[in-house]
Every structure is written in structure tokens, then in C-alpha cells.
C-alpha positions in Angstrom: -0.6 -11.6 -6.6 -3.5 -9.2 -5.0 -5.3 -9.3 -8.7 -5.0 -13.1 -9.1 -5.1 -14.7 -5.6 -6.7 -12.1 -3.6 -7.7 -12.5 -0.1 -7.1 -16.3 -0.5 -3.5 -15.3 -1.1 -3.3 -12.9 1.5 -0.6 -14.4 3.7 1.8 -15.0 0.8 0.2 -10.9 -0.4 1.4 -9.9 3.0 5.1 -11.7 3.2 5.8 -10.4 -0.2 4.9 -6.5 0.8 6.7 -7.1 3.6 10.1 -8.2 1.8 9.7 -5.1 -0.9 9.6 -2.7 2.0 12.6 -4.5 3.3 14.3 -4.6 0.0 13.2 -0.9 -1.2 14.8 0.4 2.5 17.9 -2.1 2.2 18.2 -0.4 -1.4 17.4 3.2 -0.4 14.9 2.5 -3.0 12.1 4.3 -0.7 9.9 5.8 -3.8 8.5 2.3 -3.7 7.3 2.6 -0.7 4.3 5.0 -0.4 3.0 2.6 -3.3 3.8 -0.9 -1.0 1.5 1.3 1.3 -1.5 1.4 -1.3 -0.4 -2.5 -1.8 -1.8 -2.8 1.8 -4.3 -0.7 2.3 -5.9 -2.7 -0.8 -5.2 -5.9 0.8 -6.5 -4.8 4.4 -10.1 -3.7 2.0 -10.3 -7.3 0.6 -9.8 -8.9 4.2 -12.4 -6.2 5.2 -10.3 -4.6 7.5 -11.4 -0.9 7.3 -9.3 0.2 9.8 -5.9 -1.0 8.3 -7.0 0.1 5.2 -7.1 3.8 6.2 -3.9 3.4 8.1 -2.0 2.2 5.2 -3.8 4.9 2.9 -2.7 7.2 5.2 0.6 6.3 5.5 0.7 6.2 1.4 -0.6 9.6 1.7 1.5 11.4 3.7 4.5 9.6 1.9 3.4 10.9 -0.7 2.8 14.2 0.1 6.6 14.2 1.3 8.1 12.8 -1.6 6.2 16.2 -3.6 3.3 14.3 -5.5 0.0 15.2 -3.9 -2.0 14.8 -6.8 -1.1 10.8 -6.8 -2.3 11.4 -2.8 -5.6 12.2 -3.7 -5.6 10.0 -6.6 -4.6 7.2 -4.3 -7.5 8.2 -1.8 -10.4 8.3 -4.8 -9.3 4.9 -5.8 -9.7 3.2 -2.5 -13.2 5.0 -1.0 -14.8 4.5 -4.6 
């Protein structure tokens, strides 16, 4: 949805990231989730929103750090600032 709609999409963007955290927690599926966090963070950069873009990087960050894949951390980070 972020590829094809974009920020005109972002509402429906939003309400669908926010049911596949639900649904990856519900499901003790939580590997998704770091990546749900780059999801947003690449939303919140189309809206413009710095600031929730570095949260949600952040978040996706330490999540992965946790999970033992800090290489996909910093690969993560690149990809957003570039």
C-alpha cells in the first residue's frame, strides 16, 4: 500500500500497520514487528513527519538489536537518512 498509494493512502497505511502489530502480538508472531516499525517510520517520512520517523526507526532499531540482527539495524537506518 505505502509503494502504490503513498501519503494519499496514509490513513488506510496507518490502520493496516496498526492491525499487523495487533495480529503479529495476538500470534506471538513479534519478528514482524521491528519491520511494521520501519513500515512507519517510512510512512511518518512521506507525511514529513521527521520526528515520528526517527521514533519508529528507533524503535525498529532497538527491536532489532534485541532480536540479535544488528546488521539489518544499521541497514534499516542507511535506508531511511539516504
Amino acid at each position: 500500500m505505502l509503494a502504490t498509494d503513498g501519503a494519499a493512502g496514509a490513513t488506510a497505511i496507518d490502520a493496516a500497520l496498526g492491525a499487523a502489530t495487533g495480529l503479529a502480538e495476538a500470534t506471538d508472531a513479534r519478528l514482524y514487528v521491528p519491520s511494521i516499525h520501519v513500515e512507519r517510520a517510512r510512512l511518518a517520512r512521506l507525511r514529513g513527519d521527521a520526528a515520528a520517523c526517527e521514533r519508529e526507526l528507533d524503535a525498529a532499531r532497538r527491536l532489532f538489536i534485541a532480536m540479535g540482527a544488528p546488521a539489518r539495524a544499521e541497514q534499516i537506518a542507511k535506508e531511511l537518512r539516504a
